[in-house]
C-alpha beads as a LAMMPS data file, in Angstrom:
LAMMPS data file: protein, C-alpha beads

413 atoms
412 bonds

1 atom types
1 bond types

-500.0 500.0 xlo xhi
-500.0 500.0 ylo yhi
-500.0 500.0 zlo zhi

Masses

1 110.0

Atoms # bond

1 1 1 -0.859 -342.772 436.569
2 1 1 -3.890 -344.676 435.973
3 1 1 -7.183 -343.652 438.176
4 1 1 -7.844 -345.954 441.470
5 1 1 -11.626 -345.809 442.711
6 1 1 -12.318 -346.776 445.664
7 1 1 -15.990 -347.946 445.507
8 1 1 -19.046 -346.251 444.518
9 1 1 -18.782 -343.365 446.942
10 1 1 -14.920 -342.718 446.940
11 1 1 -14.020 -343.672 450.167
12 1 1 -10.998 -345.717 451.635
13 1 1 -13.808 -347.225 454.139
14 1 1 -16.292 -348.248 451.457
15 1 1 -12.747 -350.279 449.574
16 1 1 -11.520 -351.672 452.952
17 1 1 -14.863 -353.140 453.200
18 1 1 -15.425 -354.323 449.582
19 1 1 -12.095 -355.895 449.734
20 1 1 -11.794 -357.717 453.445
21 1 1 -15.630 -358.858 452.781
22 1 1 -15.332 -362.642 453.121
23 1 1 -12.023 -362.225 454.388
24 1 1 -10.123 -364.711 456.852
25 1 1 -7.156 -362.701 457.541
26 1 1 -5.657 -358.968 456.856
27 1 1 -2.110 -358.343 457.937
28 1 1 -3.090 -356.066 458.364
29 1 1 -6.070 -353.357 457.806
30 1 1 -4.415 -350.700 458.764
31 1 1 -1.180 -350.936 456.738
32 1 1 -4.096 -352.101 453.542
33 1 1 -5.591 -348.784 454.590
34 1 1 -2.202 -347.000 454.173
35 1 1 -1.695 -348.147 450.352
36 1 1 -4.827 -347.249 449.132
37 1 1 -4.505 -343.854 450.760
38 1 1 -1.837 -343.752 448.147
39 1 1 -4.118 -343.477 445.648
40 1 1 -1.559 -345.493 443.277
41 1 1 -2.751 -348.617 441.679
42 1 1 -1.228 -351.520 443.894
43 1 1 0.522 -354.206 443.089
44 1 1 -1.900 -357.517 444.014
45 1 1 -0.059 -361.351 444.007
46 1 1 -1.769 -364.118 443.269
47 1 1 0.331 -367.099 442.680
48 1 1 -1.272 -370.375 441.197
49 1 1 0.730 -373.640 440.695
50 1 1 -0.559 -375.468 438.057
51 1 1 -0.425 -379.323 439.430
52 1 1 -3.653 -380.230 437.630
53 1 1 -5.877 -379.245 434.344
54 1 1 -9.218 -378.011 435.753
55 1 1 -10.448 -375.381 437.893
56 1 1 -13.416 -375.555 440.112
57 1 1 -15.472 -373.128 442.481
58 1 1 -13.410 -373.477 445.305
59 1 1 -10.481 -372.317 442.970
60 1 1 -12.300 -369.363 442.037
61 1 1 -13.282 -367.936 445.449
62 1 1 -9.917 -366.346 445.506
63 1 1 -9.863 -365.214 442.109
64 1 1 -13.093 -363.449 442.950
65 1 1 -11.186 -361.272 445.618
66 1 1 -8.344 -360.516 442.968
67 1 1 -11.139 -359.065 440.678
68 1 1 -12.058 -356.925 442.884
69 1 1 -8.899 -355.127 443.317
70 1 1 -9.050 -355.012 439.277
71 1 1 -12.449 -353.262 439.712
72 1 1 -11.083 -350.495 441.999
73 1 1 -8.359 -349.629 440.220
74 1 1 -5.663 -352.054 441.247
75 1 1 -3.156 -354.204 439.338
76 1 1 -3.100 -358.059 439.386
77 1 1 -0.053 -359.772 438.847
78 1 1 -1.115 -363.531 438.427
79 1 1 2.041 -365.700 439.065
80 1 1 1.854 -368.782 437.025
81 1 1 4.204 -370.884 439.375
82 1 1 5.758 -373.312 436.464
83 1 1 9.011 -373.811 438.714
84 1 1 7.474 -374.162 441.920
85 1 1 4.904 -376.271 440.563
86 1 1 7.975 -378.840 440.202
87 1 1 8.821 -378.704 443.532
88 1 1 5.669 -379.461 445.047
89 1 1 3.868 -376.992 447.808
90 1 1 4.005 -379.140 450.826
91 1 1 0.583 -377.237 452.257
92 1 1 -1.740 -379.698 453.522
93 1 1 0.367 -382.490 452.529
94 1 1 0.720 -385.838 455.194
95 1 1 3.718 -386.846 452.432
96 1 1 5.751 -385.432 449.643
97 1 1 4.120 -384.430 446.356
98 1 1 5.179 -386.417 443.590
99 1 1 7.235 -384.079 441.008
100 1 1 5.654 -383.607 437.975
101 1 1 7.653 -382.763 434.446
102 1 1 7.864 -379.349 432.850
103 1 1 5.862 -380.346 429.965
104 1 1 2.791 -381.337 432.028
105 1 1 3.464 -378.288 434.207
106 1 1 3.143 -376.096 430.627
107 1 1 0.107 -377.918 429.763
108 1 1 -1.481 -377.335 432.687
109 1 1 -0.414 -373.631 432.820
110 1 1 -1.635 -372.770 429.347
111 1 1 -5.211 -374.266 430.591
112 1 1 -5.305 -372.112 433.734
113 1 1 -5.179 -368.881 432.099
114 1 1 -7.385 -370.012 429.280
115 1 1 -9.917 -370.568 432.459
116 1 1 -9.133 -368.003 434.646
117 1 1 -10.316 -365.369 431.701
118 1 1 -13.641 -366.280 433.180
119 1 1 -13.231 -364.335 435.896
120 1 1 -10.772 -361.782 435.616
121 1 1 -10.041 -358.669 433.576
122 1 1 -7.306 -360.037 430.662
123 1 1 -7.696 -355.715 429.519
124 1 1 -4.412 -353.961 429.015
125 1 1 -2.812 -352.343 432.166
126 1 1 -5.360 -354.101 434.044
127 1 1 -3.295 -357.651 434.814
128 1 1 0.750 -358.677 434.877
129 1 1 1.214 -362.306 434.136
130 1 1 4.435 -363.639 434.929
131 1 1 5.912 -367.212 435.620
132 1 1 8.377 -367.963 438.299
133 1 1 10.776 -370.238 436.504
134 1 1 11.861 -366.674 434.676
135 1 1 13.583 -365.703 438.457
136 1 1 13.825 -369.133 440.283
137 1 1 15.319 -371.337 437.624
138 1 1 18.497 -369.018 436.451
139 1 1 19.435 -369.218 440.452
140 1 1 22.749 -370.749 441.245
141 1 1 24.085 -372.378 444.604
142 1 1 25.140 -369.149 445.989
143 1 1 21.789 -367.736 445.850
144 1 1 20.330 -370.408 446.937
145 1 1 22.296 -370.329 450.177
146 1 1 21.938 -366.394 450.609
147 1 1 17.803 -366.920 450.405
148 1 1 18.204 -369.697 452.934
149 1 1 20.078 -367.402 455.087
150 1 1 16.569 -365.197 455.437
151 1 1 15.100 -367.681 457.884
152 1 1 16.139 -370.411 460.409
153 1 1 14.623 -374.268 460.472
154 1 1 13.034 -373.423 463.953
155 1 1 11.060 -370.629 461.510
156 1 1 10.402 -373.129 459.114
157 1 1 8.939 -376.202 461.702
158 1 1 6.474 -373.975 463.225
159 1 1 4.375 -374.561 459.866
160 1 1 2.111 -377.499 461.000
161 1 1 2.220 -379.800 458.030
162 1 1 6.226 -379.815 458.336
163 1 1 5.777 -379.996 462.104
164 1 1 3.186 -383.057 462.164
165 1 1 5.009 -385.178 459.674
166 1 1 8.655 -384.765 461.655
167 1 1 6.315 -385.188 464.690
168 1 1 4.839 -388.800 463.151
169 1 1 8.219 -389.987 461.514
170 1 1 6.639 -388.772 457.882
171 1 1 10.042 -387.981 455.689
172 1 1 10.261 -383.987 454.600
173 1 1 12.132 -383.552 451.434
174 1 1 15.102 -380.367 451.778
175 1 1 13.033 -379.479 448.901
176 1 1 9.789 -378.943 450.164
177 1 1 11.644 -376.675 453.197
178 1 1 11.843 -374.944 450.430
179 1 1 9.144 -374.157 449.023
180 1 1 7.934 -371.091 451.716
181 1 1 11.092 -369.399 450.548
182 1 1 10.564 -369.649 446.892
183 1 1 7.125 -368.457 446.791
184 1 1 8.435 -365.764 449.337
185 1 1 10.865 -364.264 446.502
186 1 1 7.945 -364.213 444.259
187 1 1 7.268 -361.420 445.912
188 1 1 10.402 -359.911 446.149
189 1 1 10.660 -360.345 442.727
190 1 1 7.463 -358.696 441.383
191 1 1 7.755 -355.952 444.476
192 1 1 3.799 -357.166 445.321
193 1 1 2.165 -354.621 447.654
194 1 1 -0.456 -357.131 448.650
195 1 1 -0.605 -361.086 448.240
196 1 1 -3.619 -363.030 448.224
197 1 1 -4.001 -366.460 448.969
198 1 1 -6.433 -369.330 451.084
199 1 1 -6.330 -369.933 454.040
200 1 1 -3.850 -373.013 453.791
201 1 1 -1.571 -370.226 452.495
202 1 1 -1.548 -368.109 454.975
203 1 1 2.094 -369.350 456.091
204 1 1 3.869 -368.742 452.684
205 1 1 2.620 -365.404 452.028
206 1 1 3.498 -364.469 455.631
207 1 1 7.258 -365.492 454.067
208 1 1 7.079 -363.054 451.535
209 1 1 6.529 -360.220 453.924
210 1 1 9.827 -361.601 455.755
211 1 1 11.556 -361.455 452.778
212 1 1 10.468 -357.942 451.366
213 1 1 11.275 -356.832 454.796
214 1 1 15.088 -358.125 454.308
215 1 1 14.992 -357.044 450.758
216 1 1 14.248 -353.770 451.931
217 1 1 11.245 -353.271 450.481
218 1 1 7.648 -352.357 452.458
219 1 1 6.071 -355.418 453.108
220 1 1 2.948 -356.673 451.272
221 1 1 -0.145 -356.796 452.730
222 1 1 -1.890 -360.883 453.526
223 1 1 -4.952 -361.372 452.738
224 1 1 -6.541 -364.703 452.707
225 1 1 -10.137 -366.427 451.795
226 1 1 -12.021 -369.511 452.971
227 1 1 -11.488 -372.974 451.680
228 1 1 -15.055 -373.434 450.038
229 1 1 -16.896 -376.811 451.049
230 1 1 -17.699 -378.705 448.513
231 1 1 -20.782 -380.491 447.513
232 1 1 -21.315 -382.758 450.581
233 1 1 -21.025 -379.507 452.910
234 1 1 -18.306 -381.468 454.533
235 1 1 -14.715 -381.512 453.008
236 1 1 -13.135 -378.566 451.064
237 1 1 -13.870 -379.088 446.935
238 1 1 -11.992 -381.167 445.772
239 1 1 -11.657 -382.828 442.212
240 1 1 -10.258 -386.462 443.673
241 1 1 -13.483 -386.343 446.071
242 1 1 -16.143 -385.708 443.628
243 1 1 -17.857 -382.542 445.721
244 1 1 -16.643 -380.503 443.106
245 1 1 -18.832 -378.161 440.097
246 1 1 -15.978 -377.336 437.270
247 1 1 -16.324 -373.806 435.767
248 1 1 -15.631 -375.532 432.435
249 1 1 -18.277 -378.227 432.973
250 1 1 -21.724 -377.681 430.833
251 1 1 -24.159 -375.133 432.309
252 1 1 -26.882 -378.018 433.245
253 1 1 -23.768 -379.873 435.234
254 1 1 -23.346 -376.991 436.871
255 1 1 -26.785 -375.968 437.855
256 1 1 -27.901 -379.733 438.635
257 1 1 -25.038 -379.910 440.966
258 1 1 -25.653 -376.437 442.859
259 1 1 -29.410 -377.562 443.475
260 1 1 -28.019 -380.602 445.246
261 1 1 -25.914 -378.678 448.069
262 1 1 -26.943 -378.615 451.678
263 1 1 -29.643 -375.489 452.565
264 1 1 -27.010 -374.399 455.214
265 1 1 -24.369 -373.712 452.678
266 1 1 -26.454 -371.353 451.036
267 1 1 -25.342 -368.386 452.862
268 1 1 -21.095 -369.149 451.983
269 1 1 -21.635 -369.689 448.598
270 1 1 -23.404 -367.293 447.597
271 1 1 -20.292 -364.663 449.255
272 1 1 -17.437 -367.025 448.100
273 1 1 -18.341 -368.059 444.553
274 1 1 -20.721 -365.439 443.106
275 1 1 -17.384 -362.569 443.007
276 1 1 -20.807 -360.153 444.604
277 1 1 -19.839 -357.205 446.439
278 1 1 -20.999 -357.354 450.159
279 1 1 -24.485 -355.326 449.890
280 1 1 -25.618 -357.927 447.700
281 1 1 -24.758 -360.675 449.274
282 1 1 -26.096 -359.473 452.540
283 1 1 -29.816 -358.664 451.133
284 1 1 -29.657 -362.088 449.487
285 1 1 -28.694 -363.930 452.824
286 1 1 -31.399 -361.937 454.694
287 1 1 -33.993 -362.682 452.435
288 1 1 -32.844 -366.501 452.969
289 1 1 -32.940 -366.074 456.575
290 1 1 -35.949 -364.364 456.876
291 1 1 -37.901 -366.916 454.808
292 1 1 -38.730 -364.157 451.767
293 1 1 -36.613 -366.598 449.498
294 1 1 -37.148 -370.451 449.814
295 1 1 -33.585 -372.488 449.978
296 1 1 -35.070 -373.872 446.452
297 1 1 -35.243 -370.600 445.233
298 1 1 -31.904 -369.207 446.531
299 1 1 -30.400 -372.736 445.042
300 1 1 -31.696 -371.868 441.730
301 1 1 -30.638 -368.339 441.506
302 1 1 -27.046 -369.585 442.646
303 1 1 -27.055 -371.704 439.672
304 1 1 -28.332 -369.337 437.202
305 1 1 -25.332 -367.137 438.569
306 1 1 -22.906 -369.526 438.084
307 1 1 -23.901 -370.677 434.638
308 1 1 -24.170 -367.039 433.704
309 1 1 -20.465 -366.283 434.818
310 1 1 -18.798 -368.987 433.116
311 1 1 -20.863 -369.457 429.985
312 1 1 -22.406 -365.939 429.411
313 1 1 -25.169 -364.687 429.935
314 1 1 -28.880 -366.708 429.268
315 1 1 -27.214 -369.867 430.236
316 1 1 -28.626 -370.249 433.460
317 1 1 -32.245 -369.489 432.380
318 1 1 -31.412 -372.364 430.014
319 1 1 -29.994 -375.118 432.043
320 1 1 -32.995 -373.921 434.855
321 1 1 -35.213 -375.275 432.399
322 1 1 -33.153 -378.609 431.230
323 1 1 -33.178 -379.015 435.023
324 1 1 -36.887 -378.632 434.839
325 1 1 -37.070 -380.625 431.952
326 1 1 -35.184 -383.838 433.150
327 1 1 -35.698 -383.605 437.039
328 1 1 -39.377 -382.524 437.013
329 1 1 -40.695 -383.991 433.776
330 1 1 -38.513 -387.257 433.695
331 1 1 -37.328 -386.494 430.568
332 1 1 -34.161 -387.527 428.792
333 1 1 -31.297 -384.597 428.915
334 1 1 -31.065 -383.010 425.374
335 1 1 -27.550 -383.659 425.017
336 1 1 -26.677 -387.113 426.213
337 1 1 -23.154 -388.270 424.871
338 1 1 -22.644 -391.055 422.824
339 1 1 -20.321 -394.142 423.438
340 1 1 -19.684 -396.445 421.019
341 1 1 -18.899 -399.764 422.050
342 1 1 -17.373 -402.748 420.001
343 1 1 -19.177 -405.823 419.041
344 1 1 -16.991 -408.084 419.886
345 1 1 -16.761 -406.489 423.451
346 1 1 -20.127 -408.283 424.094
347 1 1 -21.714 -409.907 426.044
348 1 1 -20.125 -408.549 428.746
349 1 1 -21.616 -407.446 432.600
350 1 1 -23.498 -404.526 432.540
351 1 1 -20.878 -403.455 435.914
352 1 1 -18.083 -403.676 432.943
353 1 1 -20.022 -401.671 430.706
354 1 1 -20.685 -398.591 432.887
355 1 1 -16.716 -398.515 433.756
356 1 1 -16.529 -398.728 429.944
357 1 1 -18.525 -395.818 429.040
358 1 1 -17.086 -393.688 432.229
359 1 1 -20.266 -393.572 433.642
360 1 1 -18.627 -394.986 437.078
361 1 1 -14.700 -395.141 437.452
362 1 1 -14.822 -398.946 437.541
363 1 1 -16.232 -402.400 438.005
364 1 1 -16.459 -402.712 441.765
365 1 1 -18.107 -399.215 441.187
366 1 1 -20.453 -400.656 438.604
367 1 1 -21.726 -403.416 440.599
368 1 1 -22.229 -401.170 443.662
369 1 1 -24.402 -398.483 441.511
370 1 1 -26.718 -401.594 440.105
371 1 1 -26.694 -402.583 443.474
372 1 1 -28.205 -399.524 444.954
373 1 1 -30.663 -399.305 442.297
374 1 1 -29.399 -396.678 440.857
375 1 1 -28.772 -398.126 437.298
376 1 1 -31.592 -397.809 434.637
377 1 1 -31.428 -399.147 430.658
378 1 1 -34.148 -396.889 428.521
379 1 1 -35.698 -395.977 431.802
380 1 1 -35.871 -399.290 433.609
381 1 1 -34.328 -400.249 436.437
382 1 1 -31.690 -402.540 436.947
383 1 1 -30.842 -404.509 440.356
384 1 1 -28.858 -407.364 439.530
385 1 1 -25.608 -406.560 439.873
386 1 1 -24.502 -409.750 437.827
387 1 1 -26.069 -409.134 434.559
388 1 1 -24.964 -410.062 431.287
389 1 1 -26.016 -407.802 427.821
390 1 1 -25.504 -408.448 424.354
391 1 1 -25.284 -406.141 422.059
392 1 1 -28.614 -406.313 420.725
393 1 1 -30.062 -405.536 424.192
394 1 1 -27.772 -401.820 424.154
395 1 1 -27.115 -400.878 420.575
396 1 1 -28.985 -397.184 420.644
397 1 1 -30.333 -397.393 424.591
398 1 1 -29.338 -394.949 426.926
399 1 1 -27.617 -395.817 430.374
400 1 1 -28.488 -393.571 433.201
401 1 1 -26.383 -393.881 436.782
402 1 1 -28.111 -392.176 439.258
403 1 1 -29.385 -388.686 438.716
404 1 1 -27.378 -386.791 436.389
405 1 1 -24.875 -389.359 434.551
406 1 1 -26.352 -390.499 431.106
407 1 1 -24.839 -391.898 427.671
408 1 1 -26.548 -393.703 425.014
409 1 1 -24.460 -396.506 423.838
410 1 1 -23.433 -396.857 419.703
411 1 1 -22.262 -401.064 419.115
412 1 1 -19.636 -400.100 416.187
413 1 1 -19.072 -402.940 413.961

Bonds

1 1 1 2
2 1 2 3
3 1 3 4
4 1 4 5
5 1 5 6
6 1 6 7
7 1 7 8
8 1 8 9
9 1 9 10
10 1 10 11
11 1 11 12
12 1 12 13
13 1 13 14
14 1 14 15
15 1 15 16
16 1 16 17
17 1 17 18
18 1 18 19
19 1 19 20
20 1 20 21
21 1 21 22
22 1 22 23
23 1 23 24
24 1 24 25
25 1 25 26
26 1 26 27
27 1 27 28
28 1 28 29
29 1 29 30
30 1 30 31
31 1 31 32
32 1 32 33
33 1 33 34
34 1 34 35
35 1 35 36
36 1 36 37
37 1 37 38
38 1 38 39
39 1 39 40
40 1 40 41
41 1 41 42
42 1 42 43
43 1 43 44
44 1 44 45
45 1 45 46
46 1 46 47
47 1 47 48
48 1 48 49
49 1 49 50
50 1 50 51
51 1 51 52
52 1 52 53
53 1 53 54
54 1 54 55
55 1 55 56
56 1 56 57
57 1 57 58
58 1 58 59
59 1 59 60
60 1 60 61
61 1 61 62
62 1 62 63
63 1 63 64
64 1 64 65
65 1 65 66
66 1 66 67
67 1 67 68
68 1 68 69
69 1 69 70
70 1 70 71
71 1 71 72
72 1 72 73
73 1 73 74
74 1 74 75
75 1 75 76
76 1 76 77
77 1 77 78
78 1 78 79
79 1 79 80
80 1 80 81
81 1 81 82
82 1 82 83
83 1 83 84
84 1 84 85
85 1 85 86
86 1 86 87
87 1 87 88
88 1 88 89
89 1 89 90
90 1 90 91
91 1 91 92
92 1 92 93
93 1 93 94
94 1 94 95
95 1 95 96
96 1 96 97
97 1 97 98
98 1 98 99
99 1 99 100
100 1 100 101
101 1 101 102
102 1 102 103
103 1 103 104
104 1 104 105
105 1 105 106
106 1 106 107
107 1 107 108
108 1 108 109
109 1 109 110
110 1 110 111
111 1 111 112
112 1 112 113
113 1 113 114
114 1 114 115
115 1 115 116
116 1 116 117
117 1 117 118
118 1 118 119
119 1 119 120
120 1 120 121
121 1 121 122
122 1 122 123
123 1 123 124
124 1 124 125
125 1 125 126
126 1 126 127
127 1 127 128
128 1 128 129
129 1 129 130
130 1 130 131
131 1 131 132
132 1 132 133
133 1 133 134
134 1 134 135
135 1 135 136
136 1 136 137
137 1 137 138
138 1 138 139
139 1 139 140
140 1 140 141
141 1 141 142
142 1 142 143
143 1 143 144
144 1 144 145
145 1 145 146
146 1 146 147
147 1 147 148
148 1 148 149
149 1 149 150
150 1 150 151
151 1 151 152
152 1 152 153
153 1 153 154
154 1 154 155
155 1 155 156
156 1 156 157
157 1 157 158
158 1 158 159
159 1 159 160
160 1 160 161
161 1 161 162
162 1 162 163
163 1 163 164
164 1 164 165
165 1 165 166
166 1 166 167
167 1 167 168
168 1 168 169
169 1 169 170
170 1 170 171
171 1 171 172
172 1 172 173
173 1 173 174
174 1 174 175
175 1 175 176
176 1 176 177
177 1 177 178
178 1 178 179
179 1 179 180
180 1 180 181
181 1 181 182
182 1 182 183
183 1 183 184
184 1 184 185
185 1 185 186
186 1 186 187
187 1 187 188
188 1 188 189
189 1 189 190
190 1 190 191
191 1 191 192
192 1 192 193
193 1 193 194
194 1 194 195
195 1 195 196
196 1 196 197
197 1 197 198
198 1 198 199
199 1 199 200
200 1 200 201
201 1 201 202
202 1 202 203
203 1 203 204
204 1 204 205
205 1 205 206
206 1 206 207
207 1 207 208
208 1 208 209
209 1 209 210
210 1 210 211
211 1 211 212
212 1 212 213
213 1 213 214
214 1 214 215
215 1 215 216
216 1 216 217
217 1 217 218
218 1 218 219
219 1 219 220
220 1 220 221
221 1 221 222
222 1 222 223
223 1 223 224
224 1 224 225
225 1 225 226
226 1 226 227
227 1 227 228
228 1 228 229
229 1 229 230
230 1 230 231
231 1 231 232
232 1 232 233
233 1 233 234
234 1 234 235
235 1 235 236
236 1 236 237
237 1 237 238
238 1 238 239
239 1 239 240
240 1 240 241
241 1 241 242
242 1 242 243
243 1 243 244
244 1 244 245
245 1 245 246
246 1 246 247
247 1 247 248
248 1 248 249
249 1 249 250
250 1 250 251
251 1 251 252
252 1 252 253
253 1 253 254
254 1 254 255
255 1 255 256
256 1 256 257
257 1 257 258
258 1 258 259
259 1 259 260
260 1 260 261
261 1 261 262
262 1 262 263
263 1 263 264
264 1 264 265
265 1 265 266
266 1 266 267
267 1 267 268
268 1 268 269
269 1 269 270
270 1 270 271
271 1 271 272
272 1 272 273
273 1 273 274
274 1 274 275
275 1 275 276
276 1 276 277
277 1 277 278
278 1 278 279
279 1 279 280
280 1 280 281
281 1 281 282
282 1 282 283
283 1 283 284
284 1 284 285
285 1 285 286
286 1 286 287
287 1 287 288
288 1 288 289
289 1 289 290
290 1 290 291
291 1 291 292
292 1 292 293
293 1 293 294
294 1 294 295
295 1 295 296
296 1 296 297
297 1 297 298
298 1 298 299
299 1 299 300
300 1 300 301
301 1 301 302
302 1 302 303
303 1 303 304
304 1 304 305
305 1 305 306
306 1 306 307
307 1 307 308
308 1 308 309
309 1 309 310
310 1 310 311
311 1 311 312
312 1 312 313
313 1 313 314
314 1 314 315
315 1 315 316
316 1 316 317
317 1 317 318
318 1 318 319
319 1 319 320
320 1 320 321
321 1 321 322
322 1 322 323
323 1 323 324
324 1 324 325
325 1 325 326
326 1 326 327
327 1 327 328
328 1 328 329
329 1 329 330
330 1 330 331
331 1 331 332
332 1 332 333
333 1 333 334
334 1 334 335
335 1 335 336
336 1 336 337
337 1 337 338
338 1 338 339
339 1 339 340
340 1 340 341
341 1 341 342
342 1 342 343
343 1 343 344
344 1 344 345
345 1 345 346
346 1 346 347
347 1 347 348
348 1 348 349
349 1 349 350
350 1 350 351
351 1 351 352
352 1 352 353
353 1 353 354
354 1 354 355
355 1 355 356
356 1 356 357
357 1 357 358
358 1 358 359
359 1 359 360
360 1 360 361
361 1 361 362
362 1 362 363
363 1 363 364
364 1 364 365
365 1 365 366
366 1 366 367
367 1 367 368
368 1 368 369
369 1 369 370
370 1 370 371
371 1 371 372
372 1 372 373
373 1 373 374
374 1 374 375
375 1 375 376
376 1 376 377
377 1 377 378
378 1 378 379
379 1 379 380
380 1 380 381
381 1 381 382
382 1 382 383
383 1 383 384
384 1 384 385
385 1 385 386
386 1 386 387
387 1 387 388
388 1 388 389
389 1 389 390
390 1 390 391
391 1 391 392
392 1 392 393
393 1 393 394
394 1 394 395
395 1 395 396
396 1 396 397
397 1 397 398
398 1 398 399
399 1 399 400
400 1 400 401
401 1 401 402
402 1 402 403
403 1 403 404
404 1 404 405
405 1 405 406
406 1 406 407
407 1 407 408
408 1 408 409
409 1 409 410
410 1 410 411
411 1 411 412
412 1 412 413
């Protein structure tokens, strides 16, 4: 059997509190507490459906806690949900998902794990991957109806997103009813002895424990994490609402984005998306508090952290001083992309050529950017929002939209 450590000193107390730190829920500590006096490895779910390409902070704060259990010993099974990821989890949902095909389910799969290797241990004996459709697909009618003889509907409405939309007249596919139960067998299926999961989770995995239970087996344990705010220190990260810093994004995207959060989220991130045990954490948010560290400072060495996890290590130091470079100095970035733009494309509005190049997601966007003053061509500013160019007045000129968006633009023949 392979050796479990508990933390640094050995105890059960010193993993409990390594591994509820930053915690929403634990159903329960004490039953967590009876595993690990086990002293087997234990089995720890974490299921990911892979309904889009990219994954950000917020993504990772969970993945954090599952490394964790890696470090002490423990086993993660990471269940890459290609069959439920067709169904569509209904959590926070106000209307059905739209199903997506199995071969954009595969590509987005194969460019989870190549991301989550960033954060957790890919070693032999140290992680279980597994995909649902292996269980869930091969099931017929009959076993369908036998798993949806677990529960009742009454169980199933007490979830709020199903209960508001019945509530406002919003249809509920059978499907998505669902959905609970399948990721409930997942853990049947890979006999998990602890399931992790956000917050907006918290509902499923507490399905999986019914199930076990009726499958006989000893329930896992739930433990959940907090949705991470995103940029604006308002709404959870979120790709769709721009508040979001990638973990594949460039180390100087990264850190330039970090620097821009509000001083009050200091204190989260740095427990949710640094993966630092507790002690650290705490002396960092004390020195915050106390005033020893400036919220400049502590926005800094977040980034540095950041860029260091997902790009090894020096890349903070280095995209600190691009920061530096461009935000302190007024320098052009180092690496500006080029676009290269047809000649017969011109003369067109300079609102159609920042949609274009992708500096802004469209026209209407374009013209409210120039608008705001926040459009420059080599360094000057541009306010009116009805501007013509020709190509002569772009070829080689870099476009900058606001603070961090630049490209210098190529006119191809």
């Amino acid at each position: 059997m392979p050796h479990v450590t508990t933390a640094a000193t050995g105890s059960i107390d010193d993993a409990l509190r390594i591994l509820t730190a930053g915690t929403v829920h634990c159903i329960d500590t004490d039953e967590l507490r009876t595993k690990l006096e086990t002293g087997r490895p234990l089995r720890v779910k974490l299921g990911i459906d892979p309904t889009a390409s990219d994954i950000h902070l917020g993504h990772t704060v969970v993945l954090h806690k599952l490394r964790q259990f890696q470090d002490l010993g423990h086993l993660a099974v990471l269940i890459i949900g290609d069959f439920t990821a067709r169904v569509g989890d209904p959590t926070g949902r106000s209307a059905t998902r739209p199903p997506l095909t199995a071969d954009v389910v595969a590509t987005h799969a194969q460019t989870y794990v190549d991301q989550v290797r960033a954060v957790l241990d890919f070693s032999p004996g140290k992680l279980e991957l597994v995909h649902n459709a292996d269980w869930l697909a091969p099931m017929d009618m009959a076993d369908v109806l036998r798993l949806t003889g677990r529960t009742t509907v009454a169980r199933i409405m007490e979830r709020d997103d199903f209960s508001t939309r019945f509530r406002e007249g919003v249809p509920i596919a059978l499907s998505e009813l669902l959905y609970p139960l399948l990721q409930g067998t997942d853990s049947v299926e890979v006999r998990a002895d602890v399931e992790l999961g956000g917050t907006d989770q918290l509902f499923n995995n507490l399905m999986g424990r019914q199930l076990q239970a009726a499958a006989g087996q000893d329930p896992q344990v739930v433990i959940t994490t907090p949705l991470l705010e995103g940029l604006d220190g308002q709404k959870k990260m979120s790709k769709s609402l721009g508040n979001y810093v990638g973990i594949a994004e460039p180390p100087a995207e990264q850190f330039g984005k970090l620097m821009s959060i509000p001083d009050a989220l200091m204190p989260r991130y740095f427990a949710l998306a640094t993966g630092w045990l507790p002690d650290r954490v705490e002396a960092t948010v004390a020195a915050l508090e106390s005033g020893e560290m400036a919220p400049v400072d502590a926005k800094r060495l977040l980034g540095r952290v950041v860029a260091d996890l997902y790009h090894g290590e020096g890349a903070g130091e280095a995209a600190e001083a691009e920061f530096d470079r461009v935000f302190k100095a007024h320098a052009v970035p180092s690496d500006v992309p080029v676009r290269t733009v047809a000649a017969a494309e011109f003369p067109m509005r300079l609102a159609r050529l920042l949609a274009v190049t992708g500096l802004v997601p469209s026209n209407k966007e374009g013209r409210r950017k120039i608008e705001q003053g926040g459009v420059r061509i080599a360094g000057e500013r541009v306010t009116d929002p009805d501007l013509e160019v020709g190509a002569a007045d772009v070829d080689g000129q870099t476009l900058q939209v606001g603070k961090r968006a630049w490209v210098t633009i190529s006119v191809g023949g």
